[in-house]
N, C-alpha and C positions, 0 to 999 in steps of 0.2 A: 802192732802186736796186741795192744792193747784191746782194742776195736774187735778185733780178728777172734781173741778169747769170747768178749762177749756173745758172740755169732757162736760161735761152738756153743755155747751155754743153751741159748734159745734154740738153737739148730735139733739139740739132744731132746730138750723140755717140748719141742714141736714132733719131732717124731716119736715121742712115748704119748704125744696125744694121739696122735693117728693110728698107733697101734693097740691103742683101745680098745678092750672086751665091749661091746655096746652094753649100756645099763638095761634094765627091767624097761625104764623111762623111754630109753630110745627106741623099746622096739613097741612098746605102746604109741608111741608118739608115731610111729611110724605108721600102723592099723589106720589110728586117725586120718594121718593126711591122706590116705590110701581110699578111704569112706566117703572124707571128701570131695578127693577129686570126680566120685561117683554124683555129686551133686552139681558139681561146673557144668553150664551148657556144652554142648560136642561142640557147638561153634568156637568158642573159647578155645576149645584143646583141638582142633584141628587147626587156627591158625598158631598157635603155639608148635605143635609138631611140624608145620609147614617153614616158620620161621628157624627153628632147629635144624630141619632135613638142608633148608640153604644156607646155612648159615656153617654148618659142616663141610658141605663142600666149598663155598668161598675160602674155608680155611685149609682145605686141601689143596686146590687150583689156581686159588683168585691169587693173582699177583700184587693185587693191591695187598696184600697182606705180606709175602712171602717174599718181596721186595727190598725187607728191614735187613740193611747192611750190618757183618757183628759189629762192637765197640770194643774200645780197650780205654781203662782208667789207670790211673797213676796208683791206687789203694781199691783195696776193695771197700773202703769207707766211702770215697771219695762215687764211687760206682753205685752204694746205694741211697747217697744221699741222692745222687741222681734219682734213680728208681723211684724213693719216696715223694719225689715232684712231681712224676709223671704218675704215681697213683692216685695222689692229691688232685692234678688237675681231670684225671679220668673222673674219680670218685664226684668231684663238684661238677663236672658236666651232665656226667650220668644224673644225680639228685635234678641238676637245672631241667633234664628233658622229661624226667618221672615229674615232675613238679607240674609242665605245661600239659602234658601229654591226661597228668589225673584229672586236673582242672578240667580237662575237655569233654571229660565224661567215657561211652564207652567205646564211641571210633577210635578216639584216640588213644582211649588207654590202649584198646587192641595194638594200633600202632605203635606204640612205646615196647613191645617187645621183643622185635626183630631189628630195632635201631637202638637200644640199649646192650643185646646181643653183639651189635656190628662193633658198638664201644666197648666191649669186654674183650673181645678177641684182637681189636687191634691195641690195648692197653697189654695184652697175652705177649705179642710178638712183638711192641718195644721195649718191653722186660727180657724177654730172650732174646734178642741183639744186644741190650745193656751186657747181659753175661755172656755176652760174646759167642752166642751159639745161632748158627747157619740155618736159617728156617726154610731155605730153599731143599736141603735135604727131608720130603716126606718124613721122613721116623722123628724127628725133631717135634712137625706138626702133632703127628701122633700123639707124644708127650705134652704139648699142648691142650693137648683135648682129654689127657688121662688128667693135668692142672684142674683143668674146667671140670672135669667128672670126680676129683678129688674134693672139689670144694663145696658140689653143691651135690650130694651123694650121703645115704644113710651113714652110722657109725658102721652098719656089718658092711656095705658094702664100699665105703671108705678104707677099709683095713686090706679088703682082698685088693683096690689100685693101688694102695700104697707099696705091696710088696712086689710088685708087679714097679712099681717108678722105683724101689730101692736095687732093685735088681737089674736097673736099665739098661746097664753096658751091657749083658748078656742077653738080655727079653729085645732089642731093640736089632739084635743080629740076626736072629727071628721069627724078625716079623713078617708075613709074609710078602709077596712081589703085587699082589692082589690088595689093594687097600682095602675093599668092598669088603673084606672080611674081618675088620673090625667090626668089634658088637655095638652094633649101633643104635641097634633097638634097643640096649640096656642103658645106654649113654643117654637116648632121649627120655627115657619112661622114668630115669633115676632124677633128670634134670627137674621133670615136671612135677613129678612129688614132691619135689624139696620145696618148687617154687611157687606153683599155682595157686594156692591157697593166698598168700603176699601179693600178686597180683591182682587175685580176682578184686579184693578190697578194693586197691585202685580204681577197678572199676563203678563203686558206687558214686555216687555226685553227694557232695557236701564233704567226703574226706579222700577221695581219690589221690588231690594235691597234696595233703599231706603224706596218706602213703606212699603214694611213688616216690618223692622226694628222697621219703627216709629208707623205702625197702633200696632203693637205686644207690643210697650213699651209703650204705651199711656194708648193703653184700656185694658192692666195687670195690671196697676197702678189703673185706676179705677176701675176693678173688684175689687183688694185686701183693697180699703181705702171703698168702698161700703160696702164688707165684712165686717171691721171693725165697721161701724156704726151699720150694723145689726145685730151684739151681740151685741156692748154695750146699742143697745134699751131693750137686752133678760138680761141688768145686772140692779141690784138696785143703781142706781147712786145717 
């Protein structure tokens, strides 16, 4: 019970962040990334888009994903300490592959982003089987991807998935029979502003290795603690 309090606590303090007025700051910040990404080569951001477009359907189709049997834990303590092992060991992998992938320069950095992708999404859906939720069910997936689209998503448009994930039992009934008709143009274009800028760094030689490292072990960790809030909104606390 004890444990359980604390999760309420952070549970609440996580969602009054999310629903956040965006600052002055955020939406400057936003122009910026927006300007920049007008200076990335197209090569850059076409295999970026390329590795998003598959990487979205792997998470719709691919079994190797959708495979992840639910779990049951004794406590919900006992469930996230789970959780937090398996984001620990994502987040140190990911850093280990940005780490080789910078050092290599710009093939590889290229490469490091649809195999850093593949590790976020299956770190996605052994977090959603820890909370015991059925990812063979599409709309499950879905929710998956509004995770991914919550995490790495402006404040304004971080506010409009979140009410959209608080409302899920109802938004999830829905959803349409047609998957294709999620926004997925807004899911790639949000993904790439957040990101591309942290990436392109990667790509220079002499600090590549560093930044991948740390862009990869920063934003896995906060992919995987995101994740966590957005089941324990989907548990009765």
């Amino acid at each position: 019970m004890k444990y359980e309090k604390k999760v309420k606590r952070e549970l609440k303090a996580w969602q009054r962040k999310m629903e956040k007025r965006p600052s002055v700051l955020n939406d400057v910040s936003k122009d910026i990334q927006v300007a920049m990404n007008r200076l990335i080569p197209e090569k850059v951001h076409k295999v970026i888009t390329a590795a998003i477009e598959q990487m979205t359907r792997a998470v719709l189709f691919g079994a190797g994903y959708t495979t992840r049997k639910p779990r049951t834990f004794d406590s919900l303590e006992v469930l996230e300490e789970h959780v937090r092992g398996r984001i620990a060991f994502y987040r140190n992998t990911a850093a280990a592959e940005g780490a080789v992938t910078g050092f290599g320069g710009v093939l590889l950095g290229l490469a490091d982003f649809p195999l850093w992708l593949s590790l976020k999404m299956k770190m996605l859906f052994e977090i959603a089987a820890s909370y015991g939720i059925d990812t063979k069910d599409y709309r499950e997936r879905v929710y998956i991807l509004h995770i991914f689209q919550l995490t790495f998503s402006s404040q304004r448009r971080r506010r409009e998935i979140f009410a959209i994930m608080k409302d899920w039992k109802r938004v999830c009934q829905e959803l349409p029979d047609d998957i294709h008709r999620f926004d997925w143009r807004s899911f790639q274009q949000e993904y790439r502003d957040y990101i591309d800028l942290a990436k392109l760094l990667q790509l220079i030689p002499g600090i590549g290795a560093v930044v991948g490292a740390y862009v990869n072990h920063r934003l896995t960790e906060k992919l995987g603690k995101m994740a966590m809030n957005a089941y324990r909104m989907r548990r009765k606390l």
